[in-house]
VMD Tcl script that draws the C-alpha trace (Angstrom):
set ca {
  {11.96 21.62 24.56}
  {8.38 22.89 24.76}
  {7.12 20.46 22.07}
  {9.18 17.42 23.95}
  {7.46 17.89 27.12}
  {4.01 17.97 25.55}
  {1.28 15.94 24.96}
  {-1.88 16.08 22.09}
  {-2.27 18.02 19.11}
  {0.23 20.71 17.81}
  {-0.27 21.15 14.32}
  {-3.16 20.49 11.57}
  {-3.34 20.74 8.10}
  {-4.73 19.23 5.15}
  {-2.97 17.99 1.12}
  {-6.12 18.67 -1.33}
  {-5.61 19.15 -4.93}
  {-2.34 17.59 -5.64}
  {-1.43 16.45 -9.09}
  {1.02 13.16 -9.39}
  {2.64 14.55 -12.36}
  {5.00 16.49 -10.83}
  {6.59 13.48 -8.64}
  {7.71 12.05 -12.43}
  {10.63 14.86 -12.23}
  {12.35 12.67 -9.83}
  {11.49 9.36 -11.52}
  {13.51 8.88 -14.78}
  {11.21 6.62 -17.52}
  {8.38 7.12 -15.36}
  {5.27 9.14 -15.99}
  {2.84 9.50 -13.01}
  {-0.93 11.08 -13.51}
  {-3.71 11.47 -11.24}
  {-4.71 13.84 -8.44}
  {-4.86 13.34 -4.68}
  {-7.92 15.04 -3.68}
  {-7.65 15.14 0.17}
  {-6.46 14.25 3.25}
  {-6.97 16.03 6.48}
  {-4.00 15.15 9.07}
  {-2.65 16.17 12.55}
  {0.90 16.15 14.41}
  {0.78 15.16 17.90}
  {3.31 15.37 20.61}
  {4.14 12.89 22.98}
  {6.68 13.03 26.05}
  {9.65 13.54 23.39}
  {7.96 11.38 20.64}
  {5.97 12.57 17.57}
  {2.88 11.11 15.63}
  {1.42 12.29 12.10}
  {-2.01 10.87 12.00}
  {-4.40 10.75 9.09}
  {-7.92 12.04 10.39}
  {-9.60 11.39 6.77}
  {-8.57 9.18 4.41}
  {-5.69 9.94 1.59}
  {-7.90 9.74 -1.53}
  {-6.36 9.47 -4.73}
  {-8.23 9.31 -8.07}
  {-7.64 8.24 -11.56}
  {-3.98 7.36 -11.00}
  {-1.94 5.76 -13.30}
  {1.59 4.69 -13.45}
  {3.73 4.28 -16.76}
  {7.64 2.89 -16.97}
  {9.79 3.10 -20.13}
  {6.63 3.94 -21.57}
  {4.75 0.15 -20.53}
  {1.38 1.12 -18.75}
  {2.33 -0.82 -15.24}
  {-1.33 0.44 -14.14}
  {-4.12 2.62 -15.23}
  {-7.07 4.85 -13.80}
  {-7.19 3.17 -10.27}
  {-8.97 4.76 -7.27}
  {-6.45 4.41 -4.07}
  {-7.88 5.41 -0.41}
  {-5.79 5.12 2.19}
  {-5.00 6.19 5.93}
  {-1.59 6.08 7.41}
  {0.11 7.23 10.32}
  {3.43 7.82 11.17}
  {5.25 7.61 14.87}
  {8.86 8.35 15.58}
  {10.95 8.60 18.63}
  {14.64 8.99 19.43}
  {14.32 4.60 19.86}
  {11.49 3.95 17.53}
  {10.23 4.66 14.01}
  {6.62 3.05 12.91}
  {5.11 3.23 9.81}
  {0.85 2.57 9.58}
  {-1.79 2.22 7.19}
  {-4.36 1.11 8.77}
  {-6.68 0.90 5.71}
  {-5.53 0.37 1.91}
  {-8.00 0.35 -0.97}
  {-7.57 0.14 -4.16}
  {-10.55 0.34 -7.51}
  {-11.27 0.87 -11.15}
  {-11.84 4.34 -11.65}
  {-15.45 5.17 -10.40}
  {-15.91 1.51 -9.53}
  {-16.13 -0.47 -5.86}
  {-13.01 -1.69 -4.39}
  {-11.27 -4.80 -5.60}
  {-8.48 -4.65 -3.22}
  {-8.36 -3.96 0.62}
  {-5.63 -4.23 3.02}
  {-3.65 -3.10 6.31}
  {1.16 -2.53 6.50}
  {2.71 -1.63 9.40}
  {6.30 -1.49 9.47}
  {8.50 -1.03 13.21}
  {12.20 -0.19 13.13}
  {14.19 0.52 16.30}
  {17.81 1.74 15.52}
  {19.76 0.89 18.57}
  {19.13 -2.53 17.48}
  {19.36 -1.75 13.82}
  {15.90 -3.98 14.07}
  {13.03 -4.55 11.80}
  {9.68 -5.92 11.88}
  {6.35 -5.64 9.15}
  {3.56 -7.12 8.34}
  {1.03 -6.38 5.31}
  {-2.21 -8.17 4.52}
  {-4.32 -7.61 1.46}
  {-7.33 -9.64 0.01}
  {-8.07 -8.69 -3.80}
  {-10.34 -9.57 -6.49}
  {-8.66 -11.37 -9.06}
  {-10.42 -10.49 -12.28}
  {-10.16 -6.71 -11.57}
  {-6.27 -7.30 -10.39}
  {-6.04 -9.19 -14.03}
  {-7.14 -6.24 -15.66}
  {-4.62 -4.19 -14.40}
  {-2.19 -3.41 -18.02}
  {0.64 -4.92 -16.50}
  {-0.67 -8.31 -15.78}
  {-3.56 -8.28 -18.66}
  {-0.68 -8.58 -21.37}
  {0.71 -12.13 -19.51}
  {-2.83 -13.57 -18.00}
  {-5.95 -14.37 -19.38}
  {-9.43 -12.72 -18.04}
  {-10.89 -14.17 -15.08}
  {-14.57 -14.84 -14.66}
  {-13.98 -15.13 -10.49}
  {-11.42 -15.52 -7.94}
  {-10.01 -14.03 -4.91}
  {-5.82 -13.80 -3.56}
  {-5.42 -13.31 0.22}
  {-2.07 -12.59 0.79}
  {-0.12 -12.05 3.68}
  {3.65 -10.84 4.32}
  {6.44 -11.13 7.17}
  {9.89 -9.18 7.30}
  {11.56 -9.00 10.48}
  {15.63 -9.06 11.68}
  {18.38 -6.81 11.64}
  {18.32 -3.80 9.24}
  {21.31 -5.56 7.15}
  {19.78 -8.80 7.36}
  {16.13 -9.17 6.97}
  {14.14 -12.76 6.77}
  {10.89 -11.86 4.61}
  {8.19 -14.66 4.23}
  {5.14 -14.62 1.71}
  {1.76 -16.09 1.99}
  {-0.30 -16.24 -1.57}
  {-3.79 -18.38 -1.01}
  {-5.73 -18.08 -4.44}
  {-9.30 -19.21 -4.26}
  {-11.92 -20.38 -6.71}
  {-10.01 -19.58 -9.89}
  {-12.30 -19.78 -12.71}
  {-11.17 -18.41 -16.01}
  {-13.51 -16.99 -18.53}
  {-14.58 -19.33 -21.05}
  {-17.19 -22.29 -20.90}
  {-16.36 -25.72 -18.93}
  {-13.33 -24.59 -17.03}
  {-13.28 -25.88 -13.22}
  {-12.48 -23.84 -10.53}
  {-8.83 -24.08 -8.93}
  {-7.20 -23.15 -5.74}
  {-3.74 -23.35 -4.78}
  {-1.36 -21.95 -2.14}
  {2.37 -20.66 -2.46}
  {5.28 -20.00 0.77}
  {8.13 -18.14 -0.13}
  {10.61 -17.92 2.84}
  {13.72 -15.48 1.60}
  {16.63 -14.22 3.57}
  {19.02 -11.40 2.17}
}
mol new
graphics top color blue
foreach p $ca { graphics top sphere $p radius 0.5 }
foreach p [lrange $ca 0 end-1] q [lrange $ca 1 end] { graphics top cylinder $p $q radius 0.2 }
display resetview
């Protein structure tokens, strides 16, 4: 009762020095390495609704992520900073920055998700945006073995869900830009593709 009829700060804490190797106990076939180095948060109260809000950014470093023993993807850098909400008539989910790099290396992927779901209506609503750099996305393991290099490029994609929790409309934007792959007198291409799925 004392936290519901509060308002501001109640808790802080930080997650330093946490190996992903240990979440691969839950995950059968999958092998999960890398460390997540820190993150300092806070839990705020308000009026009968509580936040957890990322003050610094989740860092994680050198992760990499293995299925049925298939690299999926290897030694990326992953900053991001999220915040959660929740109420007795809404739940939100943020990250208001996503980034993802080689290993050592600058970004090659940034991006924002925010996902709202209100239960008396059983409704849901999201959005995600991303813009990546397509020859260090190519590298990745998983999409290296089916895709040849790229010498330049860029996706900017964008993604809709929204409707009731049983029945959710999702729609996908993919705009690829200046597609050039490596090798001597091949032109650049750009193309656009709409998915539009219900479930």
């Amino acid at each position: 009762k004392m936290l519901a009829s509060s308002e501001g700060p109640f808790l802080q804490g930080r997650i330093d020095d946490l190996p992903l190797g240990w979440m691969s106990v839950f995950l059968p076939q999958t092998l999960l390495e890398g460390s997540v180095r820190g993150m300092d948060f806070q839990m705020l109260a308000h009026q009968g609704a509580f936040s957890l809000e990322a003050q610094t950014p989740l860092i994680v470093e050198d992760a990499s992520f293995t299925q049925n023993n298939q690299p999926l993807f290897q030694h990326l850098d992953l900053a991001l900073l999220p915040r959660l909400f929740w109420s007795e008539d809404r739940q939100e989910a943020e990250c208001v920055m996503l980034r993802a790099a080689q290993h050592g290396k600058p970004p090659f992927c940034e991006g924002t998700a925010r996902l709202n779901y209100e239960p008396a209506s059983r409704s849901v609503q999201g959005q995600a945006q991303l813009s990546c750099a397509l020859p260090a996305l190519v590298e990745q393991t998983a999409l290296a073995r089916s895709i040849q290099p790229l010498e330049a490029g860029t996706l900017q994609a964008q993604a809709i869900v929204k409707g009731k929790i049983e029945h959710v409309k999702g729609e996908v934007d993919l705009v690829f830009e200046n597609i050039k792959p490596a090798g001597p007198g091949v032109k650049s291409v750009q193309m656009q593709l709409h998915v539009d799925q219900e479930e």
